[in-house]
C-alpha positions as CSV (number, residue, x, y, z in Angstrom):
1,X,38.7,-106.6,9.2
2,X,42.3,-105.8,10.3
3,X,43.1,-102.8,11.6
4,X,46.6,-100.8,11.7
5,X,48.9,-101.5,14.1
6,X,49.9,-98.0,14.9
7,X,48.9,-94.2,13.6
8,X,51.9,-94.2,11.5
9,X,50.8,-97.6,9.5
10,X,47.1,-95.9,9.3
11,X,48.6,-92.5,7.7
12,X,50.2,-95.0,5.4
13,X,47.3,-96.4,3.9
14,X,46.1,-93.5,3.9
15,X,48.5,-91.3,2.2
16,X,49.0,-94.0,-0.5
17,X,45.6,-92.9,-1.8
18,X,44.7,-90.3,-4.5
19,X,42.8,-87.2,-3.2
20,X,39.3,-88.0,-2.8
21,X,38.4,-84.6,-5.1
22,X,41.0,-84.5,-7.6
23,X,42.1,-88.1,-7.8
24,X,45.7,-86.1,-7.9
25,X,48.4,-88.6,-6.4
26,X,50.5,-87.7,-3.3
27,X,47.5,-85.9,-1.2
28,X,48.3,-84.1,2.2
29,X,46.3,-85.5,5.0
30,X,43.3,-83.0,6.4
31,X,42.0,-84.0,9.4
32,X,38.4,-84.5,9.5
33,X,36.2,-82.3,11.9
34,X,33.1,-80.2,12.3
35,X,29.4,-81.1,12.1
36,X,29.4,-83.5,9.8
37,X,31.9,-85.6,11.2
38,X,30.7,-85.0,15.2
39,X,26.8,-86.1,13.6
40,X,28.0,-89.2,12.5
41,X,29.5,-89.8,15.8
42,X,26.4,-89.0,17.5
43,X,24.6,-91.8,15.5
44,X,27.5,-94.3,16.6
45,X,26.1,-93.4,20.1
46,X,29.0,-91.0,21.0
47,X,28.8,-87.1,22.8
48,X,31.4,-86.4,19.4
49,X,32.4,-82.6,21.4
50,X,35.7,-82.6,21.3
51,X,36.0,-86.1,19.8
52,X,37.0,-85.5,16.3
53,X,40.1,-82.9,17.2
54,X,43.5,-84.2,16.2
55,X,44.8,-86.2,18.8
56,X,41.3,-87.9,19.4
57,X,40.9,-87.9,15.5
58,X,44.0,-89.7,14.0
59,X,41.9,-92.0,12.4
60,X,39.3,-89.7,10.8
61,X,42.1,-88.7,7.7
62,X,41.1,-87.5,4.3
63,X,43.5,-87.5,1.4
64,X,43.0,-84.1,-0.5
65,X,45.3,-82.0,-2.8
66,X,46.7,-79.1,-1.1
67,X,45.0,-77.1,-3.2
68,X,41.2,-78.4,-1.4
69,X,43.3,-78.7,2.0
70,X,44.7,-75.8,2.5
71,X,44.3,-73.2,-0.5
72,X,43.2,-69.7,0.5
73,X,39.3,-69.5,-1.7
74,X,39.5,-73.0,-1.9
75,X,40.7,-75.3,0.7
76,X,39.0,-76.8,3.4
77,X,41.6,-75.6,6.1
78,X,42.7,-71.7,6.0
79,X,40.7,-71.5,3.1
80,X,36.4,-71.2,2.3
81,X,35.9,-73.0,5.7
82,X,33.9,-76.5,6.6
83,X,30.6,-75.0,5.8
84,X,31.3,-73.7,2.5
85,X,33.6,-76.6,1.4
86,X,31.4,-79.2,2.2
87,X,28.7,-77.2,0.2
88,X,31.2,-77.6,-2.9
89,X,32.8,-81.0,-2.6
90,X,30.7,-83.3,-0.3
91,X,30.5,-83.8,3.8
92,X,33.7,-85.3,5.2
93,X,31.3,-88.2,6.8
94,X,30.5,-89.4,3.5
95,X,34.4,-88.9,2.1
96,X,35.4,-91.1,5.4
97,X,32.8,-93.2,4.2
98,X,35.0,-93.7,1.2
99,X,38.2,-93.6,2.3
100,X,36.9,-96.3,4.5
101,X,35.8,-98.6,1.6
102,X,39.0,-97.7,-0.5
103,X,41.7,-98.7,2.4
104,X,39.5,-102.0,3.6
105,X,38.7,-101.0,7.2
106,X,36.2,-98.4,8.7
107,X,37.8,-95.3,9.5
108,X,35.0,-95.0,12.5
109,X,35.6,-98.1,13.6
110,X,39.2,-97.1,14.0
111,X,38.0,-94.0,15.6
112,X,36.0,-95.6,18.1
113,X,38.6,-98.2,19.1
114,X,41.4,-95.8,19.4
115,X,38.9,-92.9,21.0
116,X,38.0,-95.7,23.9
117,X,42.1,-96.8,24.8
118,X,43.9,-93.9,26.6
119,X,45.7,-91.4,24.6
120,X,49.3,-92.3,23.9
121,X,51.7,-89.9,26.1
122,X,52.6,-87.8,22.8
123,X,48.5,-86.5,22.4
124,X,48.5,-86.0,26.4
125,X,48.1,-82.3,27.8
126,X,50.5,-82.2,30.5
């Protein structure tokens, strides 16, 4: 399995697929987060708090339409919230799951080897 080199190359591959709801082309990218995604870390063996926030979570991307990103009534972000959304179109585990299997590497993989280097300087707080 090869992984990207940089963030950048991963929001490539990333952006390059259809949204995982709609199958739409040219999805934003929602950054995954909340129980779902902080459960699954747990069972990779990791204490996820504070783990999956961008920054620590540049891997963890899911291509959706803006209308299920961002979408007042609708979208995950600013929207019907991570509860109610997953309720509707699925936990974001199991759509990293997928994006996972669609781009050829695993997205918690990723995670977990970008989560254990330090931070690069931009993600820092000062």
């Amino acid at each position: 399995m090869t992984f990207p080199k940089s963030i950048e190359a991963h929001r490539k591959n990333v952006g390059r697929l259809d949204c995982v709801i709609s199958g739409r082309p040219n999805p934003t990218l929602h950054h995954a987060q909340g129980p779902s995604i902080n459960e699954r870390l747990r069972t990779l063996g990791f204490d996820s708090k504070g783990m999956s926030m961008r920054g620590n979570g540049e891997a963890l991307l899911i291509p959706l339409d803006a209308e299920y990103h961002t979408q007042p009534g609708l979208g995950i972000d600013m929207g019907i919230g991570r509860a109610t959304w997953e309720a509707r179109f699925g936990a974001q585990a199991d759509l990293i799951d997928e994006v996972s299997s669609l781009v050829g590497y695993s997205l918690w993989d990723l995670h977990v080897l970008w989560y254990s280097r330090p931070l690069p300087k931009i993600f820092r707080r000062k």
